[in-house]
Backbone as JSON Lines, residues from 0, in Angstrom:
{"i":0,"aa":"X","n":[109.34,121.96,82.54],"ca":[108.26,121.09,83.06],"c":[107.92,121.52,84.48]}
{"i":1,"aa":"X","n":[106.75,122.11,84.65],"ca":[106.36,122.43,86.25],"c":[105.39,121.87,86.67]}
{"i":2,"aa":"X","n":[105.28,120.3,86.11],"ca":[104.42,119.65,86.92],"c":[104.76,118.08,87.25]}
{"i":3,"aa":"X","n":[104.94,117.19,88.07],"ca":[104.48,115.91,87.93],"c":[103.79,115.41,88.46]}
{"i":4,"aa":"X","n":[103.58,113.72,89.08],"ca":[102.6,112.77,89.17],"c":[103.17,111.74,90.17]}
{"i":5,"aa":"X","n":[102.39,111.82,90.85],"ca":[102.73,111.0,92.52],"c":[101.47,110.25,92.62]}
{"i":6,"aa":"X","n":[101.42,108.86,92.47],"ca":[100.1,108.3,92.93],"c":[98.86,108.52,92.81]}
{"i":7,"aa":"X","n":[99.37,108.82,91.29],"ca":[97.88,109.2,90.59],"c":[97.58,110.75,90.63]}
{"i":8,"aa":"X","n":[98.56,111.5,91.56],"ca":[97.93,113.01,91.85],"c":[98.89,113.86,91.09]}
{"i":9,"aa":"X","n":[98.5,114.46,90.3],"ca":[99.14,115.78,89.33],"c":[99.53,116.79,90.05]}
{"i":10,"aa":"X","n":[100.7,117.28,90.46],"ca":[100.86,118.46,91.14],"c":[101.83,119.0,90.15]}
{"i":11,"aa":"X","n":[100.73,120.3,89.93],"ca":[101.52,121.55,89.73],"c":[101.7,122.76,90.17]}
{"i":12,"aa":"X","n":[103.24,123.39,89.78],"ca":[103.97,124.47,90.08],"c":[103.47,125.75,89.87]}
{"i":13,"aa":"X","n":[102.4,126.52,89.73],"ca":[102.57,127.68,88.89],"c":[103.07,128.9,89.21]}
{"i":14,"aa":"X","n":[104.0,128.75,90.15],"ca":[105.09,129.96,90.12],"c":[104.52,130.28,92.0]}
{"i":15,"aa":"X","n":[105.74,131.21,92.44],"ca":[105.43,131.48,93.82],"c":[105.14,130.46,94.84]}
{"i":16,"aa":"X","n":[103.84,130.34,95.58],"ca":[103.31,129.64,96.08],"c":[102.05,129.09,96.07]}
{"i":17,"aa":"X","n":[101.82,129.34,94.79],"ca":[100.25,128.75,94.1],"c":[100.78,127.57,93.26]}
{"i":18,"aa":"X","n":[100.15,126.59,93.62],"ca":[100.01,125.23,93.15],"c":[98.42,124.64,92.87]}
{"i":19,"aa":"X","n":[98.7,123.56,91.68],"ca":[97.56,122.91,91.07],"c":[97.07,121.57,91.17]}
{"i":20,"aa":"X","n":[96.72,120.83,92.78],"ca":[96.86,119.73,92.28],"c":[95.12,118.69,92.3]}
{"i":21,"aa":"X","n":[95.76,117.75,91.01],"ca":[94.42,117.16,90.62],"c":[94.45,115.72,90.54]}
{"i":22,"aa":"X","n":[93.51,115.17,90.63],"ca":[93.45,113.56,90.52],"c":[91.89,113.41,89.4]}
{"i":23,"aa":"X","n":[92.03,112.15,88.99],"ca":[90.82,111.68,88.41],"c":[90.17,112.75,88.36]}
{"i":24,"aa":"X","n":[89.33,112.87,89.26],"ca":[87.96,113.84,89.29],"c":[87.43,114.87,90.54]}
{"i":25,"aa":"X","n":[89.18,115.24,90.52],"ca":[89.1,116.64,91.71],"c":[90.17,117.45,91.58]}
{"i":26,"aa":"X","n":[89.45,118.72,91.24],"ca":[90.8,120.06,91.11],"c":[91.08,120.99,92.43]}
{"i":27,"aa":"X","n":[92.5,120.85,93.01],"ca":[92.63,121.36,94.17],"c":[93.31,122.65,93.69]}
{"i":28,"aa":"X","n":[93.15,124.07,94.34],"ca":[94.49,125.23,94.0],"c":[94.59,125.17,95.55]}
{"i":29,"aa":"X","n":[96.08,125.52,95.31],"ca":[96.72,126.11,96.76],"c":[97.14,127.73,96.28]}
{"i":30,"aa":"X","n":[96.78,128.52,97.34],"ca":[97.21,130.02,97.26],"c":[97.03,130.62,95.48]}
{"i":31,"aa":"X","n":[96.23,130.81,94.85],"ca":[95.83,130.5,93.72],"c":[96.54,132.33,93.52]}
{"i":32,"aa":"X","n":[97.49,132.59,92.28],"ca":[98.41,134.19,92.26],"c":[98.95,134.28,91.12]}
{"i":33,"aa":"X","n":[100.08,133.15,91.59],"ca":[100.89,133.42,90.27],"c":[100.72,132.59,89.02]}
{"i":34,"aa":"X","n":[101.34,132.82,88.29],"ca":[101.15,131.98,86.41],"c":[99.75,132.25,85.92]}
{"i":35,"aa":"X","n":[98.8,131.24,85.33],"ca":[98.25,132.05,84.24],"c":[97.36,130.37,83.83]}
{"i":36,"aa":"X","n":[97.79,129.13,84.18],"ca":[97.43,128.12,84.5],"c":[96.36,127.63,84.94]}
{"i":37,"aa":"X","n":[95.22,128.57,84.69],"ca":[94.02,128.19,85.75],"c":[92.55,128.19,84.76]}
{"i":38,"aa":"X","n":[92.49,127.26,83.82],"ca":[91.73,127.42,82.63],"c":[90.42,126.06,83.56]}
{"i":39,"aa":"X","n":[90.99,125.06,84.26],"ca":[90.4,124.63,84.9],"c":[89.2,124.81,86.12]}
{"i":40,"aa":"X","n":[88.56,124.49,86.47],"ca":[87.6,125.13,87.3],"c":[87.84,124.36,88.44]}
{"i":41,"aa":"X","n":[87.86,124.83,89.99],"ca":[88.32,123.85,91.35],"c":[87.41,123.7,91.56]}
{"i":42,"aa":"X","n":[87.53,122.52,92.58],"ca":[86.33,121.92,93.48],"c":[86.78,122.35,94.97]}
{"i":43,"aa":"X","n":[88.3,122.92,95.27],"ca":[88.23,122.93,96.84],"c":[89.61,124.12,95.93]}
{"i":44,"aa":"X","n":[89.56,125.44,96.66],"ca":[90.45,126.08,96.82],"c":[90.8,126.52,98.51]}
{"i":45,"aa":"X","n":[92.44,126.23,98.93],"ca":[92.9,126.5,100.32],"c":[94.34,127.47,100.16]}
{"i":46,"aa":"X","n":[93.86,128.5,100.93],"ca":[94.46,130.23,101.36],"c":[95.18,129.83,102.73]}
{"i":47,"aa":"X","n":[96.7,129.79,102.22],"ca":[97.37,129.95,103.59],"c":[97.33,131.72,104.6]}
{"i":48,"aa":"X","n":[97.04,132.66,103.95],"ca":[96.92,133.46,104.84],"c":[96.66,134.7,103.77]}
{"i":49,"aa":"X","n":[96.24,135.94,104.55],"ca":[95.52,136.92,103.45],"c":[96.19,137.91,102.62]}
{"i":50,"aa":"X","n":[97.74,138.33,102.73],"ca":[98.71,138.48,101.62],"c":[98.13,138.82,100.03]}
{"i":51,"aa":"X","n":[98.96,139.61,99.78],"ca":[98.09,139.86,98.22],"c":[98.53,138.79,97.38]}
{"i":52,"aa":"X","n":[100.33,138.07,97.49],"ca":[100.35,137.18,96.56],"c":[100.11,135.43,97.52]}
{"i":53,"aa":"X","n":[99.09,135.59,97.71],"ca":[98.39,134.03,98.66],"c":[97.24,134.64,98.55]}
{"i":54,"aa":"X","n":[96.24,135.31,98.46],"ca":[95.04,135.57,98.24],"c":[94.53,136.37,97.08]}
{"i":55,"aa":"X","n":[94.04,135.92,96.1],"ca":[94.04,136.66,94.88],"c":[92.53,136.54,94.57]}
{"i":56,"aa":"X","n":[92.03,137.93,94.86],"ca":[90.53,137.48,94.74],"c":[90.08,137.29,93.51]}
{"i":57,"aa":"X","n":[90.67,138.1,92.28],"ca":[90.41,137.68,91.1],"c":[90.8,136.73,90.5]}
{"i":58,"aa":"X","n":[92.21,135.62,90.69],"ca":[91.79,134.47,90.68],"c":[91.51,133.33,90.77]}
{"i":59,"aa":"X","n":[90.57,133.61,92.37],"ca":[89.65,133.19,92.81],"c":[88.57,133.0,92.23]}
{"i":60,"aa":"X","n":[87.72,134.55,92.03],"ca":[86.47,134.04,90.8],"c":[86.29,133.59,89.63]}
{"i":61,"aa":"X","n":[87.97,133.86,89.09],"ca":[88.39,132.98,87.88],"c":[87.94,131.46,88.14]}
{"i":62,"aa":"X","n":[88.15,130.78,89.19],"ca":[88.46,129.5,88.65],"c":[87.39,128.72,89.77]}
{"i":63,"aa":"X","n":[86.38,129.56,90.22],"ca":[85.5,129.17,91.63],"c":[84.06,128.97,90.28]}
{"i":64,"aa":"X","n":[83.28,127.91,91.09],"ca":[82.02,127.69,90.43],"c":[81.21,127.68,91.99]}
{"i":65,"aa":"X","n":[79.49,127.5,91.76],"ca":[78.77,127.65,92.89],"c":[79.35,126.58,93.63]}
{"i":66,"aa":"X","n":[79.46,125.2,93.19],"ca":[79.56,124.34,94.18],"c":[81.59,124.36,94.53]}
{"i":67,"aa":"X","n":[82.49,124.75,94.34],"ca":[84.28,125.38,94.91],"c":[83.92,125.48,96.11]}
{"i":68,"aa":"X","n":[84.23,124.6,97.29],"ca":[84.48,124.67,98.06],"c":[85.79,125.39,98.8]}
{"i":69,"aa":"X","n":[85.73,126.03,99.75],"ca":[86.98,127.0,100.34],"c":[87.39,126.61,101.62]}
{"i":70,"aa":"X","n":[89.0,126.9,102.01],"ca":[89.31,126.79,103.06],"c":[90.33,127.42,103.27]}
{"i":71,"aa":"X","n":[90.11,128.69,104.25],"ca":[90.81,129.88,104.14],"c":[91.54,129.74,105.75]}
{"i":72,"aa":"X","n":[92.38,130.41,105.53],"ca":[93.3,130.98,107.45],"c":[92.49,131.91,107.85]}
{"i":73,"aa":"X","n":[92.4,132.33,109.09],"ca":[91.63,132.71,109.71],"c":[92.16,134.65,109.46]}
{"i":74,"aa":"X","n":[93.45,134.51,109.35],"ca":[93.35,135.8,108.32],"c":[92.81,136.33,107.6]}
{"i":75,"aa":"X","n":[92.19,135.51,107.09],"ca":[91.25,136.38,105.36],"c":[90.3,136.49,105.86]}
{"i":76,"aa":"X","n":[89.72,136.32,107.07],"ca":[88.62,136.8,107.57],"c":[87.95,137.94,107.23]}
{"i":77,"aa":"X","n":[88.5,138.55,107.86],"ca":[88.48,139.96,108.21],"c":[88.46,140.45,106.58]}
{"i":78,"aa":"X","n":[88.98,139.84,105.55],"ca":[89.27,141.19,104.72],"c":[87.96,141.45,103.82]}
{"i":79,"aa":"X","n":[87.71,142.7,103.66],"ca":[86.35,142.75,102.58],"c":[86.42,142.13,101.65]}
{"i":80,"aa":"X","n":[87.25,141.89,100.32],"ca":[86.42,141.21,99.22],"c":[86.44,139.9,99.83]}
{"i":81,"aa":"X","n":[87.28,139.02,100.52],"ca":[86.71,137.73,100.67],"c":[84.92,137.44,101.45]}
{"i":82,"aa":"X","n":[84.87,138.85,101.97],"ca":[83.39,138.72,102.4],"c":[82.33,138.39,101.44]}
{"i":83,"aa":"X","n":[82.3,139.0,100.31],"ca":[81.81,137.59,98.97],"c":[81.49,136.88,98.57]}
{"i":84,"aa":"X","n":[82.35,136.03,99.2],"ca":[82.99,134.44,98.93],"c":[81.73,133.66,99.2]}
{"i":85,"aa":"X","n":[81.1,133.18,99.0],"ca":[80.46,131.67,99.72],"c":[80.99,130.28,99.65]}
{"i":86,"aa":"X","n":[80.79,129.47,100.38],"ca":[80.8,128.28,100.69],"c":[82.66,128.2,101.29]}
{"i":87,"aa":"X","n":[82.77,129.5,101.96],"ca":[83.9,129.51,102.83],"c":[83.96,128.92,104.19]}
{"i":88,"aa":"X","n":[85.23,128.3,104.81],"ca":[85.77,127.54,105.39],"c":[86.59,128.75,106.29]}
{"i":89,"aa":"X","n":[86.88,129.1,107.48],"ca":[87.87,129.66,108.09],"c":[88.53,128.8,109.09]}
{"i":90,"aa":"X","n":[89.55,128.68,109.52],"ca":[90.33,127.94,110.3],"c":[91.73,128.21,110.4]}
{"i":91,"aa":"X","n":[91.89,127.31,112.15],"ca":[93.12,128.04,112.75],"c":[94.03,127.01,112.66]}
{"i":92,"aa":"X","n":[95.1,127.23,113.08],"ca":[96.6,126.37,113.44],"c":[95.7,125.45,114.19]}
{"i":93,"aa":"X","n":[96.42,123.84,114.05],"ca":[96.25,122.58,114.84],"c":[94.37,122.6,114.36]}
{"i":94,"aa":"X","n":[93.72,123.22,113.65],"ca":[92.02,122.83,113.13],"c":[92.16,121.63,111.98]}
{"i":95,"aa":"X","n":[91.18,120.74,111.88],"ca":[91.19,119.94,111.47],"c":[89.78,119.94,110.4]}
{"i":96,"aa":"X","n":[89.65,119.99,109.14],"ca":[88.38,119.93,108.3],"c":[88.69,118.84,107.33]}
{"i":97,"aa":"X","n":[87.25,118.15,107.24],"ca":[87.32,117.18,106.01],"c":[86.23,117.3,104.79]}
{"i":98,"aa":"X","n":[86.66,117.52,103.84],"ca":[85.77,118.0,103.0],"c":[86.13,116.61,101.33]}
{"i":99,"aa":"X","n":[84.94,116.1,101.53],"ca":[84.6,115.16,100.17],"c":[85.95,114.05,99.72]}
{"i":100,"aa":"X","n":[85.99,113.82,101.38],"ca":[87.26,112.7,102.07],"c":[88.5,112.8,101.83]}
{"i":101,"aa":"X","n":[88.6,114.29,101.77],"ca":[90.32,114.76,101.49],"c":[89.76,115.31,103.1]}
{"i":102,"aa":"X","n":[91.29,115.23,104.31],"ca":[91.39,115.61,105.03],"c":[92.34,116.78,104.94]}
{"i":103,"aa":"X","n":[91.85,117.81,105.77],"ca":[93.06,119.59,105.6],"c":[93.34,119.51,107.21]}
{"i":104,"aa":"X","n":[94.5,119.46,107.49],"ca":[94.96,119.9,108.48],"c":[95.72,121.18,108.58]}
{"i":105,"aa":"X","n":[95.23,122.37,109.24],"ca":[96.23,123.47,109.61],"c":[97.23,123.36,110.31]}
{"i":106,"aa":"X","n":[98.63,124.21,110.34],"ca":[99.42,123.49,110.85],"c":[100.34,125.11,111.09]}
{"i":107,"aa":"X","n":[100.74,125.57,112.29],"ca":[101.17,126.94,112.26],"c":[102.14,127.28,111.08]}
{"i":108,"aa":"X","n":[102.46,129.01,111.02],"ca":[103.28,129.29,109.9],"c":[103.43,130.28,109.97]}
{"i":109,"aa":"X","n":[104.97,130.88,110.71],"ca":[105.16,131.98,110.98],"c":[106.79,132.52,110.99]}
{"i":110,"aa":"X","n":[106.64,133.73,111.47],"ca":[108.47,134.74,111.24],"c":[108.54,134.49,113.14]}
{"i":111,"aa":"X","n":[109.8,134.33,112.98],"ca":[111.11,134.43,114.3],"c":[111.46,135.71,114.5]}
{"i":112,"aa":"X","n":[112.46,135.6,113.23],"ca":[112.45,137.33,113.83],"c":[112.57,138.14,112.63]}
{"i":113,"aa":"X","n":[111.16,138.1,112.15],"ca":[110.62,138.85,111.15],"c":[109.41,139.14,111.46]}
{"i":114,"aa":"X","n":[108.59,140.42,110.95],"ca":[107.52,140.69,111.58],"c":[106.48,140.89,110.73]}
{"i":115,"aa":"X","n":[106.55,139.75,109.72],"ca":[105.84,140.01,108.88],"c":[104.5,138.35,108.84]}
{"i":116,"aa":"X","n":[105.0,137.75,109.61],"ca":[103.69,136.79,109.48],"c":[103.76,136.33,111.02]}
{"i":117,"aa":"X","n":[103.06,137.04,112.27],"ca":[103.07,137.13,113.45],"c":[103.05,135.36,113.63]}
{"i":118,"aa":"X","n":[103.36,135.05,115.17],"ca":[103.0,134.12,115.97],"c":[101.68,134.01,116.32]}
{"i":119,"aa":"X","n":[100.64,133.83,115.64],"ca":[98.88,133.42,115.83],"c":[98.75,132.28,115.25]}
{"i":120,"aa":"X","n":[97.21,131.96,115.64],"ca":[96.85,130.99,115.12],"c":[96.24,131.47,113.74]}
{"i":121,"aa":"X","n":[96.44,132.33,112.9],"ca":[95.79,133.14,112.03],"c":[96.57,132.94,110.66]}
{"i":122,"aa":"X","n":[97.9,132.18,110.34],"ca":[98.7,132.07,109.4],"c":[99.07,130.75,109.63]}
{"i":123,"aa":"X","n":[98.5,129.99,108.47],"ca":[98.5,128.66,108.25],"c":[99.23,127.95,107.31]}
{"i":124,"aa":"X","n":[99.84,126.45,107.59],"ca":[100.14,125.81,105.99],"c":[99.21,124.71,106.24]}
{"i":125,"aa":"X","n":[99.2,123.88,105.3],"ca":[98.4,122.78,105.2],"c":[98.87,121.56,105.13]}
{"i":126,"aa":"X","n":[98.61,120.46,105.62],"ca":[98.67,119.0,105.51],"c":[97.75,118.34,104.58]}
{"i":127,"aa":"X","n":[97.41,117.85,103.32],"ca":[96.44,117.6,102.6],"c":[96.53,116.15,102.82]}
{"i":128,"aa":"X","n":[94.88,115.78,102.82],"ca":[95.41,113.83,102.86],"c":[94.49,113.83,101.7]}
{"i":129,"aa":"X","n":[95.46,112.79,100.42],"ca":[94.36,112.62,99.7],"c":[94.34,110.87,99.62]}
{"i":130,"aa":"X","n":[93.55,110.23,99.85],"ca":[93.55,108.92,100.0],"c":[95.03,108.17,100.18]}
{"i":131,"aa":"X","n":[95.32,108.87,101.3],"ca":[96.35,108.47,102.5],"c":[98.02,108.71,101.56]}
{"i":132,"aa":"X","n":[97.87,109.65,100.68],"ca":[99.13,110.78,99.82],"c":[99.04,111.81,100.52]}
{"i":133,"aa":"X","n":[100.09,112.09,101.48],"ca":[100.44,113.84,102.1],"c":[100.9,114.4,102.05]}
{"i":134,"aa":"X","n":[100.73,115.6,101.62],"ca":[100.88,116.59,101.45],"c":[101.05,117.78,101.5]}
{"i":135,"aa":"X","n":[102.0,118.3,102.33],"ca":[102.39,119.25,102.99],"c":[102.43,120.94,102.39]}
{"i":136,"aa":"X","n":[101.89,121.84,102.59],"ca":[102.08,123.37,101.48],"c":[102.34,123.79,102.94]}
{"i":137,"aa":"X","n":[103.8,124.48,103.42],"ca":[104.31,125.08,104.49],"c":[103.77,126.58,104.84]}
{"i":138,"aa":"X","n":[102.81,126.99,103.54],"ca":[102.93,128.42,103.96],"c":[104.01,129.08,104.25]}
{"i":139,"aa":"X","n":[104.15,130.64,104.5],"ca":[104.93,131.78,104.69],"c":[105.42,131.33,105.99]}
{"i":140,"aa":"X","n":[106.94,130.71,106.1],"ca":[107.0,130.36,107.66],"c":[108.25,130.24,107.77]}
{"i":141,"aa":"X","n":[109.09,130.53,108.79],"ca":[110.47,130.48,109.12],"c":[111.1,128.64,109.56]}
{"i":142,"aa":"X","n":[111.97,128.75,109.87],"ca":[112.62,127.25,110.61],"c":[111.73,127.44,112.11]}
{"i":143,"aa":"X","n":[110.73,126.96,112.23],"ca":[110.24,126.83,113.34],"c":[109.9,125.28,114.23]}
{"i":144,"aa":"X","n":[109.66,125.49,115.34],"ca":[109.87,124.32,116.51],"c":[108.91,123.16,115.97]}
{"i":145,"aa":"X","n":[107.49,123.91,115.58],"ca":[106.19,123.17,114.77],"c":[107.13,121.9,114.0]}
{"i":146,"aa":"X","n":[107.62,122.16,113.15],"ca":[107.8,121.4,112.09],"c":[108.38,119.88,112.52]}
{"i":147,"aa":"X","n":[109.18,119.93,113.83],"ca":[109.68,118.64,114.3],"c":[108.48,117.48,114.57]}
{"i":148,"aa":"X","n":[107.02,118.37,114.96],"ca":[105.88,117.34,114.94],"c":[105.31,117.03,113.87]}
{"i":149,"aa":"X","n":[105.82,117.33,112.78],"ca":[105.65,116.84,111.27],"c":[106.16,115.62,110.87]}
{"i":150,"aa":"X","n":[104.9,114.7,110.43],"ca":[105.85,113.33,110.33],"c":[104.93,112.59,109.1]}
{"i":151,"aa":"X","n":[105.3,112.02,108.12],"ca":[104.81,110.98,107.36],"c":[104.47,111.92,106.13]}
{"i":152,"aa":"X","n":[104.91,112.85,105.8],"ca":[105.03,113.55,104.33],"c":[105.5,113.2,102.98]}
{"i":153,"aa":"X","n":[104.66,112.87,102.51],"ca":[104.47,112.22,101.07],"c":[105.84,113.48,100.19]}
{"i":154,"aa":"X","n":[105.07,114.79,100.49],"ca":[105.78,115.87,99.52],"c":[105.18,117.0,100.0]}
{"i":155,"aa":"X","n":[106.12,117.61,100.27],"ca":[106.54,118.93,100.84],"c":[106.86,120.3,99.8]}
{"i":156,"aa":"X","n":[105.79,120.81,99.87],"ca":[106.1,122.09,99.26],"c":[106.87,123.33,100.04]}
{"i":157,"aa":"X","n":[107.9,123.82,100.04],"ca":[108.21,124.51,101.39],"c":[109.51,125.57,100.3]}
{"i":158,"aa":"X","n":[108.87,127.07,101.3],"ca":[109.49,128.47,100.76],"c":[111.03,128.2,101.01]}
{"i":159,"aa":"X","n":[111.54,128.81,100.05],"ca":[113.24,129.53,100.1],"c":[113.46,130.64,99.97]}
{"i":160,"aa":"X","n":[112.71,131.71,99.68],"ca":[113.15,132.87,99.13],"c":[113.93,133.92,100.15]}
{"i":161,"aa":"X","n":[113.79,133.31,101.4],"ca":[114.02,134.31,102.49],"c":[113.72,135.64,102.4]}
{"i":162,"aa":"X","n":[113.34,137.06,103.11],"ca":[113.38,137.85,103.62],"c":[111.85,137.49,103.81]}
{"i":163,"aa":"X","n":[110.63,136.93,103.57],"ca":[109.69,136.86,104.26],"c":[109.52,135.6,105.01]}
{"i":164,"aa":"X","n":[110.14,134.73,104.39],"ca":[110.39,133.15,105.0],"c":[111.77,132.43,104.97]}
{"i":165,"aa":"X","n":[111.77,130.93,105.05],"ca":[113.33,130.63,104.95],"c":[114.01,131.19,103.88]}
{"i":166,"aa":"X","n":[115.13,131.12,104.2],"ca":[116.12,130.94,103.02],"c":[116.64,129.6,102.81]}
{"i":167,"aa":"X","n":[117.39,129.39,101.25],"ca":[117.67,128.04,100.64],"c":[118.38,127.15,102.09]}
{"i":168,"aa":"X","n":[119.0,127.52,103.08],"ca":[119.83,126.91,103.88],"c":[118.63,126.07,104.9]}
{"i":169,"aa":"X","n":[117.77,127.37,105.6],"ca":[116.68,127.25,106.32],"c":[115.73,126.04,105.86]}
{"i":170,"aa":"X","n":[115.56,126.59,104.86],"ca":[114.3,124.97,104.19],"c":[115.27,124.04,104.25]}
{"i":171,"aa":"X","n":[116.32,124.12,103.37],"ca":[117.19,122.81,103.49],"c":[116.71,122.04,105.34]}
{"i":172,"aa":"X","n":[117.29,122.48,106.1],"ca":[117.31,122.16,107.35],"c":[115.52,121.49,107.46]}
{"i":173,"aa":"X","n":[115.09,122.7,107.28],"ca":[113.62,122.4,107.55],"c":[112.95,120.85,107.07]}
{"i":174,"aa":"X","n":[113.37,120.68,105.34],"ca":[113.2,119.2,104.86],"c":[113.89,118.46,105.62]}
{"i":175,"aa":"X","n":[115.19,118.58,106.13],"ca":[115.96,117.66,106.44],"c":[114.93,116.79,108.02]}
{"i":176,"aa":"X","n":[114.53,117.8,108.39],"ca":[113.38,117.57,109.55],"c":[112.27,116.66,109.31]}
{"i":177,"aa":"X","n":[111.62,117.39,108.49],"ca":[110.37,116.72,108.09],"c":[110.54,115.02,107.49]}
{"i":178,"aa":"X","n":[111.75,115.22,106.68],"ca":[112.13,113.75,105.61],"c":[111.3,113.29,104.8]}
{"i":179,"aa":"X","n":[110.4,114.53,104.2],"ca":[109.49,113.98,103.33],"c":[110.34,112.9,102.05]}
{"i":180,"aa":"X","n":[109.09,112.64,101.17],"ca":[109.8,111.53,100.03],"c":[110.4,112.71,99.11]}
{"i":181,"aa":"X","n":[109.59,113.74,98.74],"ca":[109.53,114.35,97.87],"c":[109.49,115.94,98.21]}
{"i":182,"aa":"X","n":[110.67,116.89,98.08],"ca":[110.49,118.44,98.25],"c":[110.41,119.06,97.11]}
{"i":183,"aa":"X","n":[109.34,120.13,97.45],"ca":[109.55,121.22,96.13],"c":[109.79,122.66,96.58]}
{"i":184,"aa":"X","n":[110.64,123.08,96.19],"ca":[110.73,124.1,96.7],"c":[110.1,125.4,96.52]}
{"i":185,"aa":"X","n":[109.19,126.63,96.63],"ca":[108.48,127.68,96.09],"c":[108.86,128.75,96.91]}
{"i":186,"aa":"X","n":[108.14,130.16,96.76],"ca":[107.76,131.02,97.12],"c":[109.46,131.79,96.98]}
{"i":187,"aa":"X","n":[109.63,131.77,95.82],"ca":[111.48,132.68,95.4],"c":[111.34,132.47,93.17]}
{"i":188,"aa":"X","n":[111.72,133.96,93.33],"ca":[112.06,133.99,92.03],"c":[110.92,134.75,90.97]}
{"i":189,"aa":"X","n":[110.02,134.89,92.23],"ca":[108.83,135.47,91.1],"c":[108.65,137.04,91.92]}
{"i":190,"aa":"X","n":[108.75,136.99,92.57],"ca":[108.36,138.67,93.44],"c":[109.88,139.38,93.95]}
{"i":191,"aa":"X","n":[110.21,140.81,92.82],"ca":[111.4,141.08,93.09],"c":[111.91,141.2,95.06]}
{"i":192,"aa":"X","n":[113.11,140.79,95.12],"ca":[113.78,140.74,96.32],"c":[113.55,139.38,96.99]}
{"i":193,"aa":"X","n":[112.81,138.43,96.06],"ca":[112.96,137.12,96.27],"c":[113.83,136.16,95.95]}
{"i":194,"aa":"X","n":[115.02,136.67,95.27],"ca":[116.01,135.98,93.96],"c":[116.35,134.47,94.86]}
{"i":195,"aa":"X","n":[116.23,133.58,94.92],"ca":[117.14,132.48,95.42],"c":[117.79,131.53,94.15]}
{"i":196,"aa":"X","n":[118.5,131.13,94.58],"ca":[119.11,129.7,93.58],"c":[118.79,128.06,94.53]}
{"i":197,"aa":"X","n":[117.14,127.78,93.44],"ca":[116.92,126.56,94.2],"c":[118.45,125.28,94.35]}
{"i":198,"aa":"X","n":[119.04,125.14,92.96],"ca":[120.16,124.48,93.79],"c":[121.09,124.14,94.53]}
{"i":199,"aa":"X","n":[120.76,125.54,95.38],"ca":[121.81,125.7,96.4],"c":[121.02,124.89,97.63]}
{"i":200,"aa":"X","n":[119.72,124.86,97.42],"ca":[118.75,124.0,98.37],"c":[119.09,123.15,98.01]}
{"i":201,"aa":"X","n":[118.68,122.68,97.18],"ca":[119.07,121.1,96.64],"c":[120.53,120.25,97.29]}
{"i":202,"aa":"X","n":[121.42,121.09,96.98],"ca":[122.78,120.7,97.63],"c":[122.83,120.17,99.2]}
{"i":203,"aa":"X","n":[121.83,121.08,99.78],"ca":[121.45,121.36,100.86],"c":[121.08,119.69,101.4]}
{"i":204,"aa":"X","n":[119.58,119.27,100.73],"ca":[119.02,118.2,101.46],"c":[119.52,117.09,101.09]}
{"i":205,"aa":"X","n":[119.33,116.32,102.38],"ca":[119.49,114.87,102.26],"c":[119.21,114.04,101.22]}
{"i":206,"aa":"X","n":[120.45,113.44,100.61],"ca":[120.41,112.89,99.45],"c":[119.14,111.3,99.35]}
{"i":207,"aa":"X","n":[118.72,110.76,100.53],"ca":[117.54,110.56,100.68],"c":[115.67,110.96,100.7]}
{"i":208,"aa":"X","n":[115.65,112.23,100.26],"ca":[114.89,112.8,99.77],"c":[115.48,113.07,98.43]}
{"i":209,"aa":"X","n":[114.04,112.95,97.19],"ca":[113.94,113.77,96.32],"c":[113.88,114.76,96.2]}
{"i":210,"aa":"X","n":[114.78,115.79,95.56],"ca":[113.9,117.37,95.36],"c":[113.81,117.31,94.02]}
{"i":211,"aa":"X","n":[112.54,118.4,93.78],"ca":[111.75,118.51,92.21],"c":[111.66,120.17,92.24]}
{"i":212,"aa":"X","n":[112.51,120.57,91.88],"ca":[112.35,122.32,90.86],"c":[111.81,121.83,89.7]}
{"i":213,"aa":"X","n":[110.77,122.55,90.14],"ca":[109.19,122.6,88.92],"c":[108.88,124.07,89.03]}
């Protein structure tokens, strides 16, 4: 089962760090890559940063109609096929957009001492508000200082795989910070040299949070 239901909102897993989530009569993708799950058509797709598995332009046009609204990191700028795109959105760390009364907050997302997702405002995760349910997608990001100003998280999607982001210990810590209601853990298990064992996270967080391996 890689999906459930929080307050009416369907969130699903589909592998990595692409997630599906929907309510009544709105389809959200996050980092739209992995699985195969995307028979649905979005109304708002949001790109934590321009990466081949977080930006997938094909499917993107898979599951984009004229009116798919976008909201990309200021990374994908620059890259040619997203030049394409219409009815794109670019934005930085701490930017704030509201689109069809879901609020997106950017929120930094980066390596310590890895050099693979710099210190800019150019690599983002997201805060989603959907009629006051939040929703956190951490993006590609280490145990960083950011996260202590993180507060009131419904459910937290946040990486383990370590060598591009935390590892199972790191997120552990990281939830333990945040205290969302609800963690899920992603971005391990699908791209070789990602191997983690989510229940070693699990072990990890505060038995006051839920965690959901989906």
């Amino acid at each position: 089962m890689n999906s459930f239901t929080y307050n009416n909102i369907k969130i699903t897993h589909l592998g990595h760090a692409s997630f599906k989530i929907e309510t009544d009569n709105y389809t959200i993708y996050i980092d739209p890559y992995a699985g195969d799950d995307y028979s649905k058509k979005a109304d708002l797709i949001l790109v934590t940063h321009d990466h081949f598995d977080h930006l997938d332009i094909n499917k993107i046009n898979l599951i984009s109609t004229k009116n798919t609204k976008m909201v990309l990191s200021k990374s994908c700028e620059l890259n040619e096929l997203v030049k394409i795109l219409t009815n794109a959105n670019y934005i930085s760390a701490e930017e704030t957009i509201t689109i069809e009364n879901i609020k997106i907050k950017a929120v930094p997302a980066y390596n310590i001492n890895k050099p693979y997702h710099k210190k800019d405002v150019k690599n983002v995760g997201y805060i989603i508000d959907i009629n006051g349910t939040r929703i956190y997608h951490a993006g590609d990001t280490d145990l960083i200082e950011e996260l202590n100003d993180i507060k009131n998280i419904d459910i937290l999607l946040i990486p383990i795989g370590g060598t591009y982001t935390m590892d199972e210990i790191e997120a552990a810590k990281a939830a333990n910070i945040i205290q969302p209601k609800i963690v899920i853990p992603m971005h391990y298990n699908y791209i070789k040299g990602l191997e983690k064992n989510p229940e070693k996270f699990a072990q990890n967080v505060y038995k006051t949070i839920e965690v959901k391996i989906i």
